[in-house]
N, C-alpha and C positions, 0 to 999 in steps of 0.2 A: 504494500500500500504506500509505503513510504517515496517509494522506487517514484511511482506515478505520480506524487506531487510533486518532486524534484524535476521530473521530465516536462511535468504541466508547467512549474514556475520557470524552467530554463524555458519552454516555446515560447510563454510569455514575454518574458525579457527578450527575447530576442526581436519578436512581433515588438513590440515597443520602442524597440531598439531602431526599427527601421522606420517608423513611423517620427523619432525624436532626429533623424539623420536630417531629416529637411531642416532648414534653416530657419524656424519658426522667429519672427521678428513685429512688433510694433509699429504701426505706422500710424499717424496722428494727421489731423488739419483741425484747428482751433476754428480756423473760421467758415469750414462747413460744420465743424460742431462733431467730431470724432475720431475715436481708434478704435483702429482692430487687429487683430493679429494676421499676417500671413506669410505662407511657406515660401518667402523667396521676394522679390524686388517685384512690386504690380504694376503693371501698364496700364497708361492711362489711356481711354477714349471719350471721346463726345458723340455721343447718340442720342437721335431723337426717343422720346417719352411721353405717349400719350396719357395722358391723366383720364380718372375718372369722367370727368366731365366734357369730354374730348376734346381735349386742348393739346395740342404738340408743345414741349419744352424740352429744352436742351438738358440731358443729365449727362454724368462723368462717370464713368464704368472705372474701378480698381478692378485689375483680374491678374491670377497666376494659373499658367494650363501648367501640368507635371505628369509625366505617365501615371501619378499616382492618384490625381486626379483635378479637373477646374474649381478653382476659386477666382469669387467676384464679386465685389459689393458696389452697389449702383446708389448715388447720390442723386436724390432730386428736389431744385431750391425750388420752392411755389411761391415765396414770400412776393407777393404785390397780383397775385393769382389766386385769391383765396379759394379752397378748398376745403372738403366735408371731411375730416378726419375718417369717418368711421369708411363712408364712401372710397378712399381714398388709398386703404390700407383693404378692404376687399377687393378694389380693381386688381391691385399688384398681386394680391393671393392667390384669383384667377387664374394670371400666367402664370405663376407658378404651378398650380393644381397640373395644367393643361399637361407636366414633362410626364408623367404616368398616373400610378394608380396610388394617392396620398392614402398616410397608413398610419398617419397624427398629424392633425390638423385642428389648431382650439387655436381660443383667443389669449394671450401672453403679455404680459407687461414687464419691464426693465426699468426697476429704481424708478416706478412710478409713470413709466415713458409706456403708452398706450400701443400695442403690438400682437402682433400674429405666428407662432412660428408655426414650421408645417415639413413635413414628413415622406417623400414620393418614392415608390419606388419605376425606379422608370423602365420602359419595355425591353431596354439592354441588357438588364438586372442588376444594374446597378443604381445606387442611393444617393439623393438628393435631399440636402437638407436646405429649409431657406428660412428667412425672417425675414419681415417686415415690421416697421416702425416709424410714426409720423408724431415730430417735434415740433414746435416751433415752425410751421409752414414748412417741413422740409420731411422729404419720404427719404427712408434708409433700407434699401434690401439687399439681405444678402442671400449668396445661392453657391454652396459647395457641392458638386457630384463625384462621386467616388466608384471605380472599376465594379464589378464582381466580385466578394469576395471581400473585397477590402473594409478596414474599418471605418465607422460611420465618422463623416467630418466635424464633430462636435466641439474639435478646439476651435477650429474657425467662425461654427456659427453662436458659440459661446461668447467670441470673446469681444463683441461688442458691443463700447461704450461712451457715452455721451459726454460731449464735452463744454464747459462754457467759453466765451473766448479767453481767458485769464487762463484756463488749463484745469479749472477742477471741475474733478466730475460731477457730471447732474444724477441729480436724485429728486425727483418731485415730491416723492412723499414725505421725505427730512427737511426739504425746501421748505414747504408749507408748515411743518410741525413748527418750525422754528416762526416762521412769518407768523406763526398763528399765538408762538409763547411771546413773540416782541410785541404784539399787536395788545395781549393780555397786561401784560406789563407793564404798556403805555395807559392805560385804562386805571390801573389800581392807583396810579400815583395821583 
């Protein structure tokens, strides 16, 4: 019995091992308002972006392709376009659903930040994770796909988060807790 946990823990390490070999790295922009992690240096694109409301807008695609598998998170500013949050964050989940057959798909929120993540598996048989999230007029999706077989891309679609322009992170719900204990405080005196 022993035998087979030492064989199980070595696959392990090893599977891991190959998985920690990519060059997992931070990348920030304060003034689109985030970071995320990704496996290698992302290229930037400008592609058009239909919005909920059929509107074309320019968004900025980050992506890494690796035999191992695409990563890509799409930035899009709506600020002076207003749009329907909830509207907004269903369009984008749509095209996501569309890559196969979603297999978790709920409503998700991030430090308060109103969101969708969602689950596909796609006709290839391989796995697509994605998120969406809409801040501040501005939509956030990410979408990692992963071979057959491979493990699911959950440091990627984990690891992103909101930023102010000064660099700290957002959290709406400690945001407010706090706006709500100054606002009390200002009351008692």
């Amino acid at each position: 019995m022993r035998s087979v946990f030492v064989v199980s823990a070595a696959c392990a390490l090893v599977a891991s091992g190959a998985a920690l070999g990519q060059a997992w790295t931070e990348h920030e922009n304060r003034q689109e308002g985030w970071l995320i992690n990704f496996p290698g240096q992302p290229r930037l694109e400008s592609r058009p972006y239909t919005t909920a409301s059929g509107v074309t807008v320019d968004s900025k695609v980050y992506s890494v392709e690796l035999p191992s598998g695409v990563y890509s998170f799409t930035f899009v500013e709506l600020a002076g376009r207003w749009q329907d949050q909830t509207q907004s964050i269903a369009h984008a989940v749509s095209t996501l659903r569309q890559k196969g057959r979603p297999r978790y798909d709920d409503a998700h929120d991030l430090d308060g930040v109103t969101g969708h993540q969602i689950s596909v598996a796609e006709p290839s048989g391989g796995l697509m994770l994605g998120s969406v999230y809409f801040y501040n007029q501005r939509l956030y999706i990410t979408e990692a796909s992963v071979p057959p077989g491979a493990a699911p891309p959950q440091q990627f679609q984990q690891s992103i988060t909101f930023l102010h322009p000064d660099g700290r992170r957002v959290n709406v719900r400690r945001e407010a807790e706090e706006a709500a204990k100054q606002k009390n405080a200002g009351e008692s005196k």
